[in-house]
KOLKOL-676690 format. One record per residue: residue number from 1; residue in one letter; chain; x, y, z of N, C-alpha, C in turn. Coordinates in pm, whole numbers, plus 50000, padded with zeros to 5 digits. Each point is the difference from the previous one (the first is absolute). Example, Ala and Ser with C-alpha at 12.3 -4.5 7.8 and 13.67 -1.06 7.14 Angstrom:
PT   pos   code   unit     nxx     nyy     nzz    caxx    cayy    cazz     cxx     cyy     czz
PT     1      A      A   51319   49431   50780   49911   50119   50000   50090   50120   50000
PT     2      S      A   49965   50105   49928   50082   50119   50006   49923   50109   50073
***
This chain:
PT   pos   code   unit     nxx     nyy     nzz    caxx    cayy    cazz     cxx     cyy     czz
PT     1      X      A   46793   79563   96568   50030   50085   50114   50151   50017   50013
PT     2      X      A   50077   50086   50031   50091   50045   50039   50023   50097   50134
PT     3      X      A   50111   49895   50076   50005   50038   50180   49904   50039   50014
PT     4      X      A   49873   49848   50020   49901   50065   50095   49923   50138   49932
PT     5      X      A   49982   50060   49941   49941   50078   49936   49926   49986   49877
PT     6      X      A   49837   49996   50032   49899   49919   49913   49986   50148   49851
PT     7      X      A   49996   49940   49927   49930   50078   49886   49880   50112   50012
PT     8      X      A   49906   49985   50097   49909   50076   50065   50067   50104   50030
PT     9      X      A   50090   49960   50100   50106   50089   50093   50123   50080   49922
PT    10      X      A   50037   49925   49912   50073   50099   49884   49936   50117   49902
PT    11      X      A   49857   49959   50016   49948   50093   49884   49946   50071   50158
PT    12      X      A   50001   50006   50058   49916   50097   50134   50171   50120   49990
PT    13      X      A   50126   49922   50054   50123   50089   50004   50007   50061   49874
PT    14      X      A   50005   49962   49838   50034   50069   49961   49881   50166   49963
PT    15      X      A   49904   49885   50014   49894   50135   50026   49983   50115   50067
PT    16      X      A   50042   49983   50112   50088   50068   50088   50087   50081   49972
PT    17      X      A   50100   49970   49916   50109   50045   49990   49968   50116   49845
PT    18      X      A   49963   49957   49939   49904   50072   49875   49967   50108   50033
PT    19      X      A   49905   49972   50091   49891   50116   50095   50068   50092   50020
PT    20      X      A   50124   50002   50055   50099   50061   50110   50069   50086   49908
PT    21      X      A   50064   49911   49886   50069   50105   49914   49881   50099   49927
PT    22      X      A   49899   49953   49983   49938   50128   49947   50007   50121   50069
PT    23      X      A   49951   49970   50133   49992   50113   50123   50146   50022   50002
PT    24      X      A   50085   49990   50073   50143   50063   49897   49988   50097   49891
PT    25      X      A   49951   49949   49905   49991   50110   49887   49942   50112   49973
PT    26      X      A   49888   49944   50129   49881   50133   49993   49870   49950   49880
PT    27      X      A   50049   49890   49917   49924   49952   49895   49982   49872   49961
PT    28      X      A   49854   49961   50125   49998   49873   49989   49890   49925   49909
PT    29      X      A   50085   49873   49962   49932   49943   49881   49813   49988   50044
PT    30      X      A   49922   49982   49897   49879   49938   50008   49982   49902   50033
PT    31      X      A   49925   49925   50027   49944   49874   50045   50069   49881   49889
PT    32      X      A   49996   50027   49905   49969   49908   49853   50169   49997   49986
PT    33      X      A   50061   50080   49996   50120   50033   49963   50084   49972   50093
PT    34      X      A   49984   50026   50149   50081   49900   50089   49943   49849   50011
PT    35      X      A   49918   49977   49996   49976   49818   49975   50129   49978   49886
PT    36      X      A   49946   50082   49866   50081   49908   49931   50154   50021   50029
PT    37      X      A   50053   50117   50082   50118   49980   50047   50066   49924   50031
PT    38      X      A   49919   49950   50148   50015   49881   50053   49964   49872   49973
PT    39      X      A   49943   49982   49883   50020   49881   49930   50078   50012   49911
PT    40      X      A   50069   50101   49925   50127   49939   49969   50049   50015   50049
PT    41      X      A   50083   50020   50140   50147   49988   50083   49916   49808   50051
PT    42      X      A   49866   50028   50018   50046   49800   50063   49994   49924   49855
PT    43      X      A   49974   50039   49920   50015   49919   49855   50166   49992   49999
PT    44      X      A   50055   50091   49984   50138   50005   49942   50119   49953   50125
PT    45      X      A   49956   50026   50150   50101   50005   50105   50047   49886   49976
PT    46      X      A   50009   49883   49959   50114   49864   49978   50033   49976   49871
PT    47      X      A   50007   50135   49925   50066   49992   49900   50156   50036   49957
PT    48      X      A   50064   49898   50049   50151   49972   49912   50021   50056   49910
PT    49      X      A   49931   49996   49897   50063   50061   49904   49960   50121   49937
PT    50      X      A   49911   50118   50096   49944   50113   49966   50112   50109   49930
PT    51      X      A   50135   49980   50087   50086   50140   49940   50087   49913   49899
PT    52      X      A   49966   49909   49940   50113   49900   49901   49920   50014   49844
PT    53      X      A   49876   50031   50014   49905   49966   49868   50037   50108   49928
PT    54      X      A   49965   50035   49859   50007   50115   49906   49880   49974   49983
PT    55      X      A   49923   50127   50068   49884   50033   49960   49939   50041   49858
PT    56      X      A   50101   50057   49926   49991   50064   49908   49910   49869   49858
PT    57      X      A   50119   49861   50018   49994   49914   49931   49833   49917   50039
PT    58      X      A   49995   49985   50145   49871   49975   50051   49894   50085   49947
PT    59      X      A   50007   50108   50012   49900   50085   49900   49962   49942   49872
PT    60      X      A   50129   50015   49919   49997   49935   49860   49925   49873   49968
PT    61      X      A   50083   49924   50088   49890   49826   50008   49850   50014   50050
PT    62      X      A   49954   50127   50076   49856   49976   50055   49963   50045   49831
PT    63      X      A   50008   50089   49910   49946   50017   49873   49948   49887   49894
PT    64      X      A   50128   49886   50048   49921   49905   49909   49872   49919   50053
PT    65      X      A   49974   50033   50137   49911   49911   50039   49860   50122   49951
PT    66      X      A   49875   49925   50053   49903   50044   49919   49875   49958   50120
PT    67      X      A   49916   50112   50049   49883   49954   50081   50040   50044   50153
PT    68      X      A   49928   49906   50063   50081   50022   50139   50144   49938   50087
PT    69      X      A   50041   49915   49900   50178   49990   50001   50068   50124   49964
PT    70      X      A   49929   50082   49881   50099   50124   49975   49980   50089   50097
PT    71      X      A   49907   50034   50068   49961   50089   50121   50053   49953   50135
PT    72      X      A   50044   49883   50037   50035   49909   50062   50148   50056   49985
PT    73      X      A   50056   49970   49931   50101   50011   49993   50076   50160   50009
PT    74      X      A   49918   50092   49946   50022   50124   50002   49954   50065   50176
PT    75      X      A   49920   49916   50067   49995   50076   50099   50144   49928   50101
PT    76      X      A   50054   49900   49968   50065   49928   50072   50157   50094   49969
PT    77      X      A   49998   50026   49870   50131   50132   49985   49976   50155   50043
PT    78      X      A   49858   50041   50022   49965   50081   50074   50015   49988   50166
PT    79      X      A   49977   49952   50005   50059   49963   50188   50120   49937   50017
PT    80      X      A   50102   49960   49884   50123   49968   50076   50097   50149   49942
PT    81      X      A   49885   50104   49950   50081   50124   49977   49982   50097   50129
PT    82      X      A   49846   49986   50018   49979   50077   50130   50077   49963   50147
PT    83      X      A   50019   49850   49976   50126   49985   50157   50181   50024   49977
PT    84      X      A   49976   49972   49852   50162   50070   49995   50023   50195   50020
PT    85      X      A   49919   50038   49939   49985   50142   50003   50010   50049   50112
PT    86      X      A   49872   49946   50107   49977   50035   50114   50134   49954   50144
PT    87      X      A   50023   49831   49974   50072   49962   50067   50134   50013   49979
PT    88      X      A   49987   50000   49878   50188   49994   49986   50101   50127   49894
PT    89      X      A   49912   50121   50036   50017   50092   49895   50139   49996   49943
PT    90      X      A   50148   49952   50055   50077   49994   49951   50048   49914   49879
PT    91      X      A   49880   49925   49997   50062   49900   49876   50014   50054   49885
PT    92      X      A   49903   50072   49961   49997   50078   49878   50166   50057   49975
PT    93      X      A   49994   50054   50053   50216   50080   49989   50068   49877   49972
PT    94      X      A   49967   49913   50110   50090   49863   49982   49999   49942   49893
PT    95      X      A   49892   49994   49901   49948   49944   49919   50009   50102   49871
PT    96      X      A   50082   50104   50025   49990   50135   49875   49935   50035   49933
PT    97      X      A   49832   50010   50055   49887   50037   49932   49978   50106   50085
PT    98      X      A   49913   50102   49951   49929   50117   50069   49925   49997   50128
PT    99      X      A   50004   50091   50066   49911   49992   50128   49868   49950   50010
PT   100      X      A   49948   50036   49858   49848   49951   49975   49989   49939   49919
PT   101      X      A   50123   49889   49955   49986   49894   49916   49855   49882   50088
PT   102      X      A   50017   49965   50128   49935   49901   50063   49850   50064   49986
PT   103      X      A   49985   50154   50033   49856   50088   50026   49951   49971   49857
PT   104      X      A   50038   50000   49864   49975   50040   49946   49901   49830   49931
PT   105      X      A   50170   49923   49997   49967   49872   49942   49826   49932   50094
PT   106      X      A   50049   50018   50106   49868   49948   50109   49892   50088   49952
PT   107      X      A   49972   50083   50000   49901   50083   49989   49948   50000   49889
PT   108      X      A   50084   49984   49842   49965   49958   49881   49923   49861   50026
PT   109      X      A   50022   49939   50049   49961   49816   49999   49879   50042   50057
PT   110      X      A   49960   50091   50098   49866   49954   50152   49905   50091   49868
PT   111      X      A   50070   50148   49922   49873   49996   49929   49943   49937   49897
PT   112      X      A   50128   49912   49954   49969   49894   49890   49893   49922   50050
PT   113      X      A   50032   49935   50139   49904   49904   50040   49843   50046   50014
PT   114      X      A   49976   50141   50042   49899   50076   49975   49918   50012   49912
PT   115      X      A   50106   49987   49880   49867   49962   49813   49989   49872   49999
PT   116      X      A   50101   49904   50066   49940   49891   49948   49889   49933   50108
PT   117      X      A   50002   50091   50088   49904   49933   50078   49865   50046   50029
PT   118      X      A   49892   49937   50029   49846   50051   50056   49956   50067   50126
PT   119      X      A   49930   50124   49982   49927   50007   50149   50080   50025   50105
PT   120      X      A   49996   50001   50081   50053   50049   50175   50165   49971   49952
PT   121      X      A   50010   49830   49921   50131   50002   50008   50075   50101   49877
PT   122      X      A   49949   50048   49898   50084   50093   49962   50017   50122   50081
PT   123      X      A   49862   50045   50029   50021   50167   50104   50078   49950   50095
PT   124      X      A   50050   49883   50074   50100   50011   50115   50152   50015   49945
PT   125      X      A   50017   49945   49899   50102   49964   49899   50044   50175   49997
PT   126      X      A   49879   50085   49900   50011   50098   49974   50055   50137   50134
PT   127      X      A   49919   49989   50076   50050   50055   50135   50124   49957   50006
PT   128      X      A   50057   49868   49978   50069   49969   50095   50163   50054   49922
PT   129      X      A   49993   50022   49863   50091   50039   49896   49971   50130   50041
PT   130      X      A   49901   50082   49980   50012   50144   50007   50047   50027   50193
PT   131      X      A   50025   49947   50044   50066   50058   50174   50103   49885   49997
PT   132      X      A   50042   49958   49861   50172   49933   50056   50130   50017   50114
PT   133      X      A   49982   50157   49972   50112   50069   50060   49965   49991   50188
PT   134      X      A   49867   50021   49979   49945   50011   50129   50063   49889   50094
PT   135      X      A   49938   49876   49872   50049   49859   50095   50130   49971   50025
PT   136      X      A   50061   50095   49899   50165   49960   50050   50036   50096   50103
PT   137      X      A   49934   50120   50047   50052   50043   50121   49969   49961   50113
PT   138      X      A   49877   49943   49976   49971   49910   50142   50061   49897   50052
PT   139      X      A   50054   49916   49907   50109   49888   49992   50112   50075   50040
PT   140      X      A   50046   50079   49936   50146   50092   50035   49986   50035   50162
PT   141      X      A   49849   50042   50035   49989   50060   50116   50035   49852   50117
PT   142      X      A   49963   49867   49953   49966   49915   50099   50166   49919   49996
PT   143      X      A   50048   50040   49880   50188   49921   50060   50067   50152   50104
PT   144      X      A   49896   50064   50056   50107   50047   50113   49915   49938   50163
PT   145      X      A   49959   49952   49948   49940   49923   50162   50079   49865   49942
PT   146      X      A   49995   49865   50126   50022   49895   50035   49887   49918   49949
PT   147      X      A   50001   49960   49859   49906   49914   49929   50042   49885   50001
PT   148      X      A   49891   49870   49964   50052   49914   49993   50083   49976   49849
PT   149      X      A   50084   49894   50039   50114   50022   49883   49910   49943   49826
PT   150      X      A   50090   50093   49929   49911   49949   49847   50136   49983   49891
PT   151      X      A   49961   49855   50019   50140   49907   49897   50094   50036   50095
PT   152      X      A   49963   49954   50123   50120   49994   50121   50052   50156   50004
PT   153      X      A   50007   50080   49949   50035   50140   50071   49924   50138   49954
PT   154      X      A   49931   50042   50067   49959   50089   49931   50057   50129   50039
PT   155      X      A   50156   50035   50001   50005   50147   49997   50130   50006   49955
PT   156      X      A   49995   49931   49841   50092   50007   49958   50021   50124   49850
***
């Protein structure tokens, strides 16, 4: 828990807050696709070292693994692309890669994880690579409200 604020209650706010940026957009996620939103912002929110990693190299290392470590691992560089993209679109410049270096790398990995995986969990995988962009505007949409902070600031 953090200040009093139970895990229940974090996934209720950021759900919330998900919801909200869709309506904002005029284009709000599905059922399936905001869950997994909001399980990765509470997967990743006490992560230190989200804007420090090279994804690129993380990619590389999920290849040698094999089974559901390599899918494992590829969805885990798929979602720390979708919160940099979404949350922190400036890194990319900072970082002198293309605008859709993060869209691209993330979105390569979620459909990777898609072949290597079975059933519901590849078609979510698959959805979830083919409306990448989607998820990063909803994220883009939700650092202009008062979120809770992710790796201590999220509107950087």
């Amino acid at each position: 828990m953090d200040g009093g604020i139970t895990c229940g209650a974090q996934a209720q706010l950021w759900q919330a807050l998900v919801h909200d940026a869709g309506a904002r957009l005029h284009a709000p996620l599905d059922e399936s696709r905001e869950s997994y939103l909001v399980f990765v912002l509470l997967r990743f929110q006490r992560d230190d070292s989200l804007l420090a990693r090279t994804l690129a190299l993380e990619w590389l290392a999920a290849q040698a693994n094999i089974g559901s470590a390599r899918a494992d691992a590829l969805r885990d560089v798929g979602d720390r692309c979708l919160l940099i993209a979404g949350l922190y679109p400036g890194m990319a410049e900072r970082r002198r890669v293309s605008g859709d270096y993060f869209i691209d790398l993330g979105r390569g990995a979620y459909f990777e994880v898609a072949q290597a995986s079975r059933n519901a969990y590849a078609a979510l995988f698959e959805e979830l690579a083919r409306s990448y962009r989607e998820l990063v505007r909803t994220l883009r949409a939700l650092r202009l409200v008062d979120a809770p902070p992710l790796h201590g600031r999220l509107h950087s």
